[in-house]
C-alpha positions as CSV (number, residue, x, y, z in Angstrom):
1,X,61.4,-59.2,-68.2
2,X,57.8,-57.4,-67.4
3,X,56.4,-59.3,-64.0
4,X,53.0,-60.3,-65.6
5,X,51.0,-59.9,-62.6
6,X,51.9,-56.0,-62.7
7,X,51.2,-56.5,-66.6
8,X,47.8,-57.6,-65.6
9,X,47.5,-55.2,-63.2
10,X,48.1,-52.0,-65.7
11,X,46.1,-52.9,-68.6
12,X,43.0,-53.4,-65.6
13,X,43.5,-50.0,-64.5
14,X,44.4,-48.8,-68.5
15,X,41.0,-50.5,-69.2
16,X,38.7,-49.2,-66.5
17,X,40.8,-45.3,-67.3
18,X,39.6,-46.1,-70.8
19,X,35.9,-46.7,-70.1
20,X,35.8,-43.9,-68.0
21,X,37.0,-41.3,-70.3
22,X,34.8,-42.8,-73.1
23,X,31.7,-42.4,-70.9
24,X,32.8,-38.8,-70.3
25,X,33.2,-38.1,-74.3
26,X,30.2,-39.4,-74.5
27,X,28.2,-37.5,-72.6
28,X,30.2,-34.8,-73.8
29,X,29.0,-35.3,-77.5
30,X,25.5,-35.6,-75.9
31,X,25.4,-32.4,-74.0
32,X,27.5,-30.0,-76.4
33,X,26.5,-31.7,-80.4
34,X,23.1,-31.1,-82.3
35,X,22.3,-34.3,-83.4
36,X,21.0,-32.4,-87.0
37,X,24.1,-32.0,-88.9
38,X,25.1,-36.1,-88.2
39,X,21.6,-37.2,-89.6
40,X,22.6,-35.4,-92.8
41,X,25.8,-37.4,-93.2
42,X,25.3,-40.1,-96.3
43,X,26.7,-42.7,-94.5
44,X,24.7,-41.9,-91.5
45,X,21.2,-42.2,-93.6
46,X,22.8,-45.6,-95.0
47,X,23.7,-46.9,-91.7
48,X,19.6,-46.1,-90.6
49,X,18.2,-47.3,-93.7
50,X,20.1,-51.0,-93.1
51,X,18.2,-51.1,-89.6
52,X,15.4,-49.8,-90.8
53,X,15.7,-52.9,-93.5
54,X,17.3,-55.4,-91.1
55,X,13.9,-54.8,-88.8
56,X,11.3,-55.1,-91.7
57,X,13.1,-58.3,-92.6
58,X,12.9,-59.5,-89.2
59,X,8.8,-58.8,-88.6
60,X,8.2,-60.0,-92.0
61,X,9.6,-63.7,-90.8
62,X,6.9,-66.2,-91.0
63,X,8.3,-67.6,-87.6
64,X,10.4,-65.6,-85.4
65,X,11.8,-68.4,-83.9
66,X,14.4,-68.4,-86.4
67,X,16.1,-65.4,-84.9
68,X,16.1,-66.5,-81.8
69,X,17.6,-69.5,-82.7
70,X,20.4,-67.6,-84.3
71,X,21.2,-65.8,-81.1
72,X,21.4,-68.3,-79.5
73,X,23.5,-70.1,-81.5
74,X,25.9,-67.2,-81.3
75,X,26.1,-67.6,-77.0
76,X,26.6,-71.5,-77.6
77,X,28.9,-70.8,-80.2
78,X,30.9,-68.0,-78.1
79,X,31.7,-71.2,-76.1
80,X,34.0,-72.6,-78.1
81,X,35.5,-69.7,-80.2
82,X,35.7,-66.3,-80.2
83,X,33.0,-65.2,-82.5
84,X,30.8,-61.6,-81.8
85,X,31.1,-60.0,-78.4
86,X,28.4,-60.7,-76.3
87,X,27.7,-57.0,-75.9
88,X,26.7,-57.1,-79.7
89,X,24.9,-60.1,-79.4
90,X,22.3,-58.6,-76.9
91,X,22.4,-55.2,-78.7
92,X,21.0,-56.6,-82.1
93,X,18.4,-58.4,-80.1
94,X,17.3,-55.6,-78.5
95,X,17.1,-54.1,-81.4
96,X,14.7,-56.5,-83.1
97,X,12.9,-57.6,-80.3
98,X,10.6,-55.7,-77.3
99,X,12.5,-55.0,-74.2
100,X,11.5,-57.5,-72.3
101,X,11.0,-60.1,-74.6
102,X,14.9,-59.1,-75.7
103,X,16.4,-59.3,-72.2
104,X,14.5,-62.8,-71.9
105,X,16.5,-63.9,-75.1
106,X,19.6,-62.6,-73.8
107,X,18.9,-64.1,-70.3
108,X,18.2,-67.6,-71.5
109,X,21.5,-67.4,-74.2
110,X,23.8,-66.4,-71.1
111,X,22.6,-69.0,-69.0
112,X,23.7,-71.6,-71.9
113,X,26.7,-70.0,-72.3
114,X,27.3,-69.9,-68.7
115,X,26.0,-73.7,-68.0
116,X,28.3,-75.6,-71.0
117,X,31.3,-74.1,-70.0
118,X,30.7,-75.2,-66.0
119,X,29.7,-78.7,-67.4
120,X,33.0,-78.7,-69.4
121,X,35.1,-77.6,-66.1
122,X,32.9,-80.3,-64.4
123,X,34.3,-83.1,-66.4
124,X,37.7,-81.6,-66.8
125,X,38.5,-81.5,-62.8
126,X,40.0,-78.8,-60.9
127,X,43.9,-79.2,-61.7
128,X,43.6,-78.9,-65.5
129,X,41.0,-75.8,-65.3
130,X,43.5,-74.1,-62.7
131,X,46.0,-74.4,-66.1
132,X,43.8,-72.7,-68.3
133,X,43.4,-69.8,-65.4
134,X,47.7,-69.7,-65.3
135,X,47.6,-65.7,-67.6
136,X,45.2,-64.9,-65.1
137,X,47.2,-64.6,-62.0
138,X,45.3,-62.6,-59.6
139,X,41.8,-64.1,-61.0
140,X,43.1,-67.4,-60.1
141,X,44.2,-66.7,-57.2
142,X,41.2,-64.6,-56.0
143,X,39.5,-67.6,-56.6
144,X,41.3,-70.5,-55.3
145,X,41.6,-68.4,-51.8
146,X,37.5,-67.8,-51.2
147,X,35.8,-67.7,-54.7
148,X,34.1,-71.0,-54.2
149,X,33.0,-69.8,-50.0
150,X,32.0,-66.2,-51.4
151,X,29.2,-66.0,-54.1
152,X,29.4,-62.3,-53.9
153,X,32.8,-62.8,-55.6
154,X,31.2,-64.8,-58.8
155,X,29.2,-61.9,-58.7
156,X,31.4,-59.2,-59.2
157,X,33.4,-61.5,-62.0
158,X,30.2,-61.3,-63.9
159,X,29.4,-57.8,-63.4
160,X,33.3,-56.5,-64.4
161,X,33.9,-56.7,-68.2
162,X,37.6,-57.5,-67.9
163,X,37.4,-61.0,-66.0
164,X,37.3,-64.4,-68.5
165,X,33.8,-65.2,-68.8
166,X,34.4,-69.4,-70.1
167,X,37.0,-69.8,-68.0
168,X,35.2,-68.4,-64.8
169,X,32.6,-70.8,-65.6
170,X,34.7,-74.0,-66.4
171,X,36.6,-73.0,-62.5
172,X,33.1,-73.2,-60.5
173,X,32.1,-76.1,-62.8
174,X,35.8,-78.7,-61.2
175,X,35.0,-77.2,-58.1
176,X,31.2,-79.2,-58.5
177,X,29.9,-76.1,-57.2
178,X,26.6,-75.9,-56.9
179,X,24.7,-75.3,-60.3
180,X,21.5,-73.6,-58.7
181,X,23.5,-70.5,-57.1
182,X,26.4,-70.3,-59.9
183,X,24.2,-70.0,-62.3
184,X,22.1,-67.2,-60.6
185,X,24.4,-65.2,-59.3
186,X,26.4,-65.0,-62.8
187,X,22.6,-63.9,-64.3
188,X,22.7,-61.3,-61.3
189,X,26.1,-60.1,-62.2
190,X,25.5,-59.5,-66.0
191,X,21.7,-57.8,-65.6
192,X,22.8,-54.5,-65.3
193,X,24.6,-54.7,-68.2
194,X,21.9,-56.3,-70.1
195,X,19.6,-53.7,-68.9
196,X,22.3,-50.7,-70.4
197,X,22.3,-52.9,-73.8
198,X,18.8,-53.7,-74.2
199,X,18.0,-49.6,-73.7
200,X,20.9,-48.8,-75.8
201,X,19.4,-51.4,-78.8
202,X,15.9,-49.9,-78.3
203,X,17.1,-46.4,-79.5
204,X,19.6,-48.0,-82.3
205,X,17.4,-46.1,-84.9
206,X,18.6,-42.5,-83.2
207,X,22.3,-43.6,-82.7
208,X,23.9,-40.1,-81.5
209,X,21.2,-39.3,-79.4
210,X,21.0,-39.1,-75.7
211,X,18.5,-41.5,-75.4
212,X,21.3,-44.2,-76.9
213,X,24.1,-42.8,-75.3
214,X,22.8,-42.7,-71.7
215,X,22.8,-46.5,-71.4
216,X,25.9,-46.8,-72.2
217,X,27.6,-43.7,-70.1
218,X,25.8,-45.4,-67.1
219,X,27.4,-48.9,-67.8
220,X,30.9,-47.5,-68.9
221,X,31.2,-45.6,-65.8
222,X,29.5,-48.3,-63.7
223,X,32.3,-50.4,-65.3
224,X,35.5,-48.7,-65.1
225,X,35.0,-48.2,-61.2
226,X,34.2,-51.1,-60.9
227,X,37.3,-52.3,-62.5
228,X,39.5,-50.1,-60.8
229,X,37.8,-51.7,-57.4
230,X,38.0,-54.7,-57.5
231,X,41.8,-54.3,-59.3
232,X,42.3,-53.7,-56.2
233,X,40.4,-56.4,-54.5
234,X,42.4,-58.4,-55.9
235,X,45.6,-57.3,-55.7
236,X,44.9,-57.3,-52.1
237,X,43.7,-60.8,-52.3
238,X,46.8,-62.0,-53.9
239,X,49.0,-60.3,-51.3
240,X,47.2,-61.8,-48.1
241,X,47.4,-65.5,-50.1
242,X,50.8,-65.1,-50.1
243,X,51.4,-63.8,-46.3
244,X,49.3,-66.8,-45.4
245,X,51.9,-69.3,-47.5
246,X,55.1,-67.3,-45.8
247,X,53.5,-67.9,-42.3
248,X,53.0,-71.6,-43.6
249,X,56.3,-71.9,-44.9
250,X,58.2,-70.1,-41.7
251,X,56.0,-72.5,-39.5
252,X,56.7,-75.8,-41.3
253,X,61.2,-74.5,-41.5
254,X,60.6,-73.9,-37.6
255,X,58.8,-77.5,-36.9
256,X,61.9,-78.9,-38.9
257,X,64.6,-77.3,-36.8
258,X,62.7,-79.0,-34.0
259,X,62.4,-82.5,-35.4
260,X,66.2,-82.3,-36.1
């Protein structure tokens, strides 16, 4: 039977080698394709002329509002079920929106996303969340031994792709940690990313170009060292945890001897 913490372990480093050799093919494309012969693809010309229609839908909207609500919907929704990818979510706003006023948008959906799951861990209490957290040995356990002492840590879960975003959320939310700072360093942890995505969705009209591709060669790279990092953060993490229980555990069999 495969040990699932080595399990873990593997598809983290697959994952990050995967990012990594998508960013370099990528800029590949980027540096060694003319962009010319893809705009006269038919399905290429269809794929711009639903943008182009999806945008002149959107601006023709009597009130805007309506879109935003949508979005976010979709974070609130992501919640509870495992509906678009967040990474799409903030690429079709970007896309319909101005910069800023997109990364705003995407900002205030994360924070709901982020804030109803804590709230749901809050109520839940600690022992129950811990269950939810058991496929994710070494996250659990990276937690349980500093995450709630180390904000950095809540940090880095944010800014790594590969980490479980709800359940992250519902851990710091049984440990009544306070709201205030778990709230802003998750925002701090994703902003890069949102930065990538909201550059990417500006230049959705000119797909194959560098302009699109160069937000998201930054974040895949940023990513899959990242992931490869703190892989071994926490493998690290996971091993000291268990010295510390060993010393525990020889101390408490030598305080035994002596009480016998």
């Amino acid at each position: 039977m495969i040990d699932r913490e080595s399990f873990l372990k593997k598809v983290i480093r697959l994952s990050a080698y995967g990012l990594l050799l998508a960013a370099a093919a990528l800029l590949a494309w980027s540096i060694f394709t003319r962009i010319d012969w893809v705009e006269e693809l038919p399905w290429y010309k269809n794929y711009l002329v639903f943008l182009e229609d999806l945008r002149l839908r959107v601006e023709g909207l009597p009130n805007r509002w309506i879109v935003f609500i949508i979005i976010e919907s979709l974070f609130l929704l992501k919640c509870i079920v495992p509906v678009a990818p967040v990474s799409l979510v903030c690429l079709i706003s970007s896309a319909v929106f101005p910069f800023y006023t997109a990364l705003l948008i995407n900002l205030s959906g994360l924070a709901l996303m982020f804030s109803v799951r804590y709230v749901f861990g809050y109520s839940l209490g600690t022992d129950k969340v811990v269950k939810l957290l058991e496929r994710y040995e070494n996250t659990r356990k990276a937690l349980e031994h500093d995450g709630v002492e180390n904000p950095w840590l809540l940090f880095v879960f944010r800014f790594v792709p590969v980490f479980p975003t709800n359940r992250i959320s519902g851990f710091y939310g049984s440990r009544k940690y306070d709201y205030k700072k778990f709230l802003l360093f998750s925002l701090l942890g994703y902003v890069p990313r949102l930065l990538s995505y909201g550059a990417a969705g500006r230049n959705m009209f000119q797909s194959f170009s560098f302009s699109f591709l160069s937000p998201l060669i930054v974040i895949f790279t940023i990513s899959g060292i990242s992931m490869l990092a703190v892989n071994e953060i926490l493998i690290y993490t996971a091993e000291k945890s268990q010295v510390k229980k060993n010393q525990q555990s020889a101390q408490f069999r030598k305080e035994s001897k002596k009480d016998g």
